[in-house]
Every structure is written in C-alpha cells, then in structure tokens.
ZAKE-81359 format. One record per residue (C-alpha): x, y, z; residue in one letter. Coordinates in steps of 0.2 Angstrom, whole numbers, padded with zeros to 4 digits, always signed. Layout:
XYZA/...
This chain:
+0050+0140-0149X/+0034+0152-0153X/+0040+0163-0140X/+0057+0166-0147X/+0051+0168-0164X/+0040+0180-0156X/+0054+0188-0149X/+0065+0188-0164X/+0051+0197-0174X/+0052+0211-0162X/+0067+0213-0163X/+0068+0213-0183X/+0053+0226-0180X/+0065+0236-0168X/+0077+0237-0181X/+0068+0243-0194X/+0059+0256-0185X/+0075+0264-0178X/+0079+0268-0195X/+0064+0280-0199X/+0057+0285-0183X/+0065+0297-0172X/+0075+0293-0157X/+0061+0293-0144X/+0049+0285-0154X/+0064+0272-0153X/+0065+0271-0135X/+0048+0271-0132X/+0048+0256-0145X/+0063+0244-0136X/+0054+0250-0119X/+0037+0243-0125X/+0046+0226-0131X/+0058+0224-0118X/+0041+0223-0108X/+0035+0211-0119X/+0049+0203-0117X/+0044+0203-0099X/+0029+0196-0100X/+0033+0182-0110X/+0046+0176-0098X/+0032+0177-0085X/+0024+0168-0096X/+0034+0154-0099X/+0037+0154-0081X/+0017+0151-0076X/+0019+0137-0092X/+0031+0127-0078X/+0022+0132-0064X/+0006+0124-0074X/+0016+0110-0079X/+0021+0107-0061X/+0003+0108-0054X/+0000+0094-0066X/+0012+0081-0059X/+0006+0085-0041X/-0012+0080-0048X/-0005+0065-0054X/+0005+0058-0038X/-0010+0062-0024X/-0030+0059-0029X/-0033+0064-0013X/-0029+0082-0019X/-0034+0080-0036X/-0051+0092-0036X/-0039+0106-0028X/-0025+0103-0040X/-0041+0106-0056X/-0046+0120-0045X/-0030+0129-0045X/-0026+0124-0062X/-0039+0132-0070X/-0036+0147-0057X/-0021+0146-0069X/-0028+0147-0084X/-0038+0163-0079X/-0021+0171-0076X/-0016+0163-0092X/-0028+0171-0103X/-0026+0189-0093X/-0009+0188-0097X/-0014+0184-0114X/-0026+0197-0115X/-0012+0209-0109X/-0001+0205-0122X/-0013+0207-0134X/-0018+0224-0129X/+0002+0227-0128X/+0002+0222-0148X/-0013+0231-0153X/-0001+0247-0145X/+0014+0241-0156X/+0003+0239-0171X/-0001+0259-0169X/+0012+0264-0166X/+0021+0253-0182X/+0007+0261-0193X/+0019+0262-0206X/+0029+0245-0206X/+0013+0233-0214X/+0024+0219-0215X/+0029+0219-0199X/+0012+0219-0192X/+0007+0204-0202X/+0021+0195-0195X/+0014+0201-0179X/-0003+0194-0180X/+0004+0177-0185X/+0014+0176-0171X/-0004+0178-0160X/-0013+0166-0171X/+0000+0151-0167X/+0000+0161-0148X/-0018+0157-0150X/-0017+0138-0157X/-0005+0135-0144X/-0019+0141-0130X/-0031+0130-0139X/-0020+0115-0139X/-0019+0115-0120X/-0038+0122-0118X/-0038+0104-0124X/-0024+0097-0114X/-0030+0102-0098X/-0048+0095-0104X/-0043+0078-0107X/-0032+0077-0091X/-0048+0086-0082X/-0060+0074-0088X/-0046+0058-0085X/-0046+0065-0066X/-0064+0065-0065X/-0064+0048-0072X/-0052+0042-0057X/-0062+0052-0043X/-0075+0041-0048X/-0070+0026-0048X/-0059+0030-0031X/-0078+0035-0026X/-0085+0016-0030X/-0070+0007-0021X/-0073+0019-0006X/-0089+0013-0007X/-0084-0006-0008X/-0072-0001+0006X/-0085+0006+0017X/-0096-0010+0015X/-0083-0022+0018X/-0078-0011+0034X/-0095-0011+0040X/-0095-0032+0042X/-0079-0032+0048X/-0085-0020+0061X/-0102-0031+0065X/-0089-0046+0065X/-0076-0038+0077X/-0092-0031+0087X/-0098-0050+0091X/-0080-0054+0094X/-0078-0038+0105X/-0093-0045+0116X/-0085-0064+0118X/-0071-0054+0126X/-0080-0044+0137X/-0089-0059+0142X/-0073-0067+0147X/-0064-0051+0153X/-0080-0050+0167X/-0079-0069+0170X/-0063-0064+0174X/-0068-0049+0184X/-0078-0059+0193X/-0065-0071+0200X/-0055-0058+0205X/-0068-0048+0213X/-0069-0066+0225X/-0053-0065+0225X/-0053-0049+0234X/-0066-0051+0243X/-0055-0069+0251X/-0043-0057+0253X/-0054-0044+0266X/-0062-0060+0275X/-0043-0064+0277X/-0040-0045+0284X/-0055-0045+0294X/-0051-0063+0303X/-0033-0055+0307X/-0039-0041+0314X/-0052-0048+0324X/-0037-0061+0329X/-0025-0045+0332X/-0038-0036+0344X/-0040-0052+0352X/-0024-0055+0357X/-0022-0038+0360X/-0036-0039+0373X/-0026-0055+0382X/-0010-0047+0383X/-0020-0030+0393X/-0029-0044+0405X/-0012-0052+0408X/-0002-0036+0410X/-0017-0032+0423X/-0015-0047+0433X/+0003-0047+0433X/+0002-0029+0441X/-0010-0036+0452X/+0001-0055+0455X/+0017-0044+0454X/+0021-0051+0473X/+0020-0069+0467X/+0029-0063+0450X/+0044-0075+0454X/+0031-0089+0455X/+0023-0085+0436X/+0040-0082+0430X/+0038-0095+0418X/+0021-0093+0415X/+0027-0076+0407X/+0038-0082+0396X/+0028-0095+0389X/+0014-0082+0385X/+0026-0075+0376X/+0033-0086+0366X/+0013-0088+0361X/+0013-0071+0357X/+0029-0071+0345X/+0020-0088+0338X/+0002-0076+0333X/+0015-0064+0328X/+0024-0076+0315X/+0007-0083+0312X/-0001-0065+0307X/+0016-0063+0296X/+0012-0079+0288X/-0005-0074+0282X/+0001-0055+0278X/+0013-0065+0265X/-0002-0075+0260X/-0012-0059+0255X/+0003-0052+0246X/+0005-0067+0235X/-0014-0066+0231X/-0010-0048+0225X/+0003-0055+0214X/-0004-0069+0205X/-0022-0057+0203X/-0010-0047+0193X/+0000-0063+0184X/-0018-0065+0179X/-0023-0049+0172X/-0006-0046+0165X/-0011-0065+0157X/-0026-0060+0150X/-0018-0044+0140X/-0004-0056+0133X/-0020-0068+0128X/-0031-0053+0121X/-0014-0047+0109X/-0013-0064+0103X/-0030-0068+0099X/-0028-0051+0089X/-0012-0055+0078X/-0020-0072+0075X/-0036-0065+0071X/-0029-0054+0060X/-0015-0066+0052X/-0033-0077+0048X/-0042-0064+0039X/-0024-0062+0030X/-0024-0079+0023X/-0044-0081+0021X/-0041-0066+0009X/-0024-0076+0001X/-0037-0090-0004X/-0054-0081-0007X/-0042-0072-0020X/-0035-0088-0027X/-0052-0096-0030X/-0059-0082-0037X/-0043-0080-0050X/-0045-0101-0053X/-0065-0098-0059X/-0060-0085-0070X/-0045-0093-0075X/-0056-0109-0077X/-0071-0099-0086X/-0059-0088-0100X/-0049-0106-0104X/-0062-0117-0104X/-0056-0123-0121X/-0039-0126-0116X/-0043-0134-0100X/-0053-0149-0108X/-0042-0151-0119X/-0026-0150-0106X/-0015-0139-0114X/-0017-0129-0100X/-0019-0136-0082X/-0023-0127-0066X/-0014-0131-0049X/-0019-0125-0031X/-0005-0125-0020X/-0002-0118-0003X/-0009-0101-0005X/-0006-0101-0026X/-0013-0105-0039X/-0002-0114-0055X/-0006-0113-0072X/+0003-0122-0082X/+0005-0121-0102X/+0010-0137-0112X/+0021-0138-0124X/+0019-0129-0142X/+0003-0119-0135X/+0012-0103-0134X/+0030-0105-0143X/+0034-0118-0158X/+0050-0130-0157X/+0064-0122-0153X/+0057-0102-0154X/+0056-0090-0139X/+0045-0080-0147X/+0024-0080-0142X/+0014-0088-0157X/-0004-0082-0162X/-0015-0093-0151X/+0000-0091-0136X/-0005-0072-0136X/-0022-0073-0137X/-0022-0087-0121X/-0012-0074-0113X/-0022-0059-0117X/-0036-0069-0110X/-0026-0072-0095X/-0021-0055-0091X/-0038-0050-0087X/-0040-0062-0070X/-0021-0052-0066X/-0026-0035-0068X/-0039-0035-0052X/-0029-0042-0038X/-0012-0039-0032X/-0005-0057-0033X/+0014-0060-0035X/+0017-0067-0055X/+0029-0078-0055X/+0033-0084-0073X/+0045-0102-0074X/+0052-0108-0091X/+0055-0127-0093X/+0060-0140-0107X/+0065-0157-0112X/+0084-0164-0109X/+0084-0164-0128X/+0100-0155-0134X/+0098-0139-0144X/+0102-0140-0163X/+0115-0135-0175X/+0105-0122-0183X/+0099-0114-0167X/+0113-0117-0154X/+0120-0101-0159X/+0106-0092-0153X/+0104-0102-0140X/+0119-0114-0134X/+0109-0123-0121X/+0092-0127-0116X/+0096-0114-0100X/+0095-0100-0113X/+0080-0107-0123X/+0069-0109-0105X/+0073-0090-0099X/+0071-0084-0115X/+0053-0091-0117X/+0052-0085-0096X/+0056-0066-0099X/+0045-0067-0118X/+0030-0072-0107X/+0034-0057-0093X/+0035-0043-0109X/+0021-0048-0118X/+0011-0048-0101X/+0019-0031-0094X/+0018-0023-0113X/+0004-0028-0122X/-0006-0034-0108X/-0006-0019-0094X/+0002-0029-0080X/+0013-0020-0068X/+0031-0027-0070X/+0034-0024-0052X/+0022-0037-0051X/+0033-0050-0063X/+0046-0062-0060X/+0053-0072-0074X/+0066-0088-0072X/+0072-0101-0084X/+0076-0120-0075X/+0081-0129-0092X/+0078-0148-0091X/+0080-0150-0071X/+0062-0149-0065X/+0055-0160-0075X/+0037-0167-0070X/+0037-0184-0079X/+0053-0195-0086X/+0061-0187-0101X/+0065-0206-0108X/+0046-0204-0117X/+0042-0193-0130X/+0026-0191-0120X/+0037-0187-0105X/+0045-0173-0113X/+0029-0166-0120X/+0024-0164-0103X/+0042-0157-0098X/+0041-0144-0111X/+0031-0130-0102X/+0028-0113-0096X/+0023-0112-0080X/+0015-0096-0070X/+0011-0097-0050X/-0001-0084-0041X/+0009-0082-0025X/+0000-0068-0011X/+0011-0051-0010X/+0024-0050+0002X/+0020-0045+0019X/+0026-0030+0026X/+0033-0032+0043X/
C-alpha cells in the first residue's frame, strides 16, 4: 500500500512537472521514475523472497542459523536498495527544485518507507531472538539425548557381550563338529587306501593264480561283492558328513532367527518400559497438582494397562445440566494440562451421566443425555487445546450417555458417581 502511494505520488509529480518543464527535462523525469518504479517492484519482490525465507526457518531447526544468516544477507541488500532509492530521490528532489509541495510529499513517502523498515528491523529481531530461544533448548534435549544414548549403548554393550559369549559357545560346537567331520574324512580315506591296497594284492595274485582262476572263480566274486559292500558303506558315511554340513547350517541360520528376535523383543520392552515409566511419572504429577481433589475424591486416579485414568466426579467441572467448564473446572484443568504438555501420550476425553432424563427447560438444547455427555466431552477437548496449549492432534473427545455407568443408577449416590468426565493417557500409536 506505501509503495503504490509512493508510486501515485510520482506520478502526480510527473504531471505536474510536464507542464512547466521542457520536454527532455520530461523524459528525463518518467525515465528517472519508471526506474523507481523498477526498483520498488524489485523491492516488493525481495519482501516475498524475505517472507519465504522466513517460513523455511520455521519448518526445519536444523537449518535455522543458515536461514538467520541469509536473512540478514537480505536485509543488507535491503537497506542498499533502500539506500539507492534514496539517492534516486534526493536526484528527483533537484531536479523538482521548483515543485516544494511535491518534495514534501516525497519525504513523507521515505519516512513511513522508513517506519516500515524499522517495523521489520523489529520483526526479524523478535523472530531472531524466538529462533535462538529454540536452538537452545533443541541444544538441552540433544544434550538429554546424548546421555540417554550413552546408557542405552553401555546397556546394549553388556548385551552385545552375552551374545558373543553364546555365538562362540556356539562356535565352539561347530568347530567339534568339523573337526568329527575331518576324523570321519580321515578314517575313510585311510579305509579307501586300505581297500585300495587289497584289491592291487588280489589283482596280483590273480595274475599270478590266473592258471587256477576257474578254481577262485567264486572267490572273485565274493571279494567283490565286499568291495561294492565298502563302496555303499563309504556312500553311507559321505551322506552322513553331508547331513552334518546341513544341520551346522540349520544351526547358524537358528541362531540369526534367535538373535533378530531377541532384538524386536528387546526393543518392543524398552517400548513398553517407556509406556509405564511415562505413566507413573504423569500419575506423581497428576497426584502432586490435585492433591486436594484427590483426598477429597472428586477426582480419582486409575492405572490401567499402559494408561493412566483420571476421573472427574460430578459437578467439579460442569453444574447440573450445563456443558459449559465452571471456575474451579478450569483451574483443575489448567492444572492438569501441565503433566500433558511434556509427553506424547494419546488424550482421550469420555463424557458420562446418569440415566436421569433431560428437563423441559433444557431438552431443547439438549434432547438426550447423548447430547449432554459429548457436549461436556468436546468442552473439555477446547478448553484443553485453546486455553491450555495442548496439541489437538493429540485429543479425542466422545460422549457415552448413561451406558457405562460405574455404580447402579437406582441411588442417588450411584448416579453421583455415574455423572463424570473421564480422561485416559493411552501411549502414541505405533508406527509399523
């Protein structure tokens, strides 16, 4: 807007020169303010390339201290530009000697140029010191980060050497394994170069007995058939060593199935020890911030399987027959909102009444007690989300009427006890 009344006032300053200057000092003139034109276009260009620079500080803190860098890169080319276009008025002022008017129009154009730099001097200041602020305390939870990295690596390091223990216990069994294996190999051999030095002697003597070779006809074929029986018998114990190959490799291919695991269930442990360490410490703040309440049982505290359930009875946060948060009911929740803001648990926020029938007078505004228990639900969830600084992504709200109840709704202390908010702390959902 202060460039295009800028803009205009050139123009107007245009106009009224080309009515008593000659006709170069008018081109010269619309020359000189079409490059201003110029320039303020390239201005308001770099103003989005600023502003664009900006969002990509904000989605990436890895790149933040570059992004500031090159910002204020930006704002040197920033003020040269401005320090251009000053010098490009302060040549329009001589040359417009005559037109005082219009150079005082001029000079307020710069000034609210001026306050306009100033104003983001002290926008990118803010922002600057906000991104400093976030490098910082990015710095303390890699700090945090390193330590707990640190014992988780002195934890897997003692778990590492378990397994190596194993692995060469292991090692060692196959290693006799083999070594059953070469006895095996050397037995047949030496069996093989047994036989081997037989069958030469009997080929000698039948050479020598080959005369009287119809008389150890049979003798023949019977050493024979003894040498197809060491034959089979050496195919026997091949076959043996071949199935002591496979089951060493059933075995190692055992152990890698075993070690993998012993990894996912490791690491499924460590999940769920984080699940409850995070629980108890929500319950001791929960426990230390509503001390009060708790003594007195207006609000009770439920573990469950990897939750935690607070539970809010009654008229402590809503009066009969309202869905809107009372005084003491925001304070309690305010309170509450503290132990949510440092975890990522899931908040999941249940509305619950009596099986007492709505009345005349509010059963337009809420025809059934199904209306009445969501209601209260989703007020919970917005004052939590909008007052309180708790992620909505986080937030689930749900109404459930009379159809849960906890005690018997025949007693008016049964109902008392049906009438409630609950909120359950459930772990994030895993991502596969």
């Amino acid at each position: 807007m202060r460039n295009k009344k800028l803009f205009f006032g050139l123009c107007l300053a245009c106009f009224l020169v080309s009515a008593c200057v000659s006709k170069e000092k008018h081109e010269e003139l619309e020359a000189v303010l079409s490059d201003t034109q110029a320039k303020l276009e390239q201005k308001n260009k770099q103003f989005q390339e600023l502003e664009l620079k900006l969002k990509d500080a904000q989605e990436s803190h890895n790149t933040c201290q570059q992004d500031i860098t090159a910002l204020q890169g930006r704002y040197k080319e920033l003020e040269k530009t401005q320090q251009e276009l000053s010098q490009t008025l302060e040549q329009t002022k001589h040359e417009l000697e005559q037109l005082n008017e219009l150079v005082q129009q001029k000079q307020e154009v710069i000034q609210e140029v001026d306050g306009a730099k100033r104003q983001l001097e002290t926008s990118l200041q803010s922002q600057i010191e906000t991104r400093e602020k976030k490098i910082r305390e990015l710095e303390n939870t890699i700090a945090n980060l390193g330590q707990a990295k640190h014992d988780l690596e002195n934890t897997m390091q003692s778990q590492i050497t378990e397994r190596e223990k194993k692995i060469k216990e292991l090692e060692d069994a196959i290693a006799k394994l083999d070594e059953t294996r070469r006895m095996l190999e050397f037995n047949l051999l030496s069996q093989l170069e047994i036989r081997e030095r037989k069958i030469k002697e009997q080929e000698k003597a039948i050479s020598e007995l080959d005369k009287s070779k119809r008389h150890f006809q049979t003798n023949l074929i019977d050493l024979k058939e003894q040498i197809a029986l060491q034959e089979q018998t050496i195919i026997e114990q091949m076959n043996i060593i071949a199935e002591l190959d496979a089951t060493r490799l059933k075995i190692e291919n055992s152990l890698q199935d075993r070690q993998s695991d012993i990894e996912l269930r490791e690491k499924r442990i460590k999940e769920l020890q984080n699940v409850i360490a995070q629980r108890d410490k929500t319950k001791r703040q929960i426990e230390t911030d509503l001390k009060e309440q708790i003594k007195t049982q207006q609000v009770k505290l439920e573990k469950l399987v990897g939750k935690l359930k607070v539970t809010f009875v009654d008229k402590i946060l809503f009066n009969s027959g309202s869905a809107k948060i009372n005084k003491e009911g925001k304070d309690l929740l305010l309170k509450l909102s503290e132990s949510f803001k440092h975890n990522n648990q899931h908040i999941i926020v249940e509305g619950h009444t009596d099986n007492i029938l709505i009345g005349p007078e509010l059963r337009g505004k809420y025809p059934t007690n199904w209306e009445l228990s969501a209601a209260r639900s989703a007020a919970v969830v917005r004052y939590l989300t909008y007052q309180a600084g708790v992620d909505p992504e986080r937030c689930v709200a749900s109404g459930y009427s009379f159809y849960k109840p906890v005690a018997s709704n025949a007693t008016e202390d049964g109902r008392h006890q049906n009438r409630r908010i609950e909120i359950i702390l459930a772990p994030p959902l895993r991502s596969e």
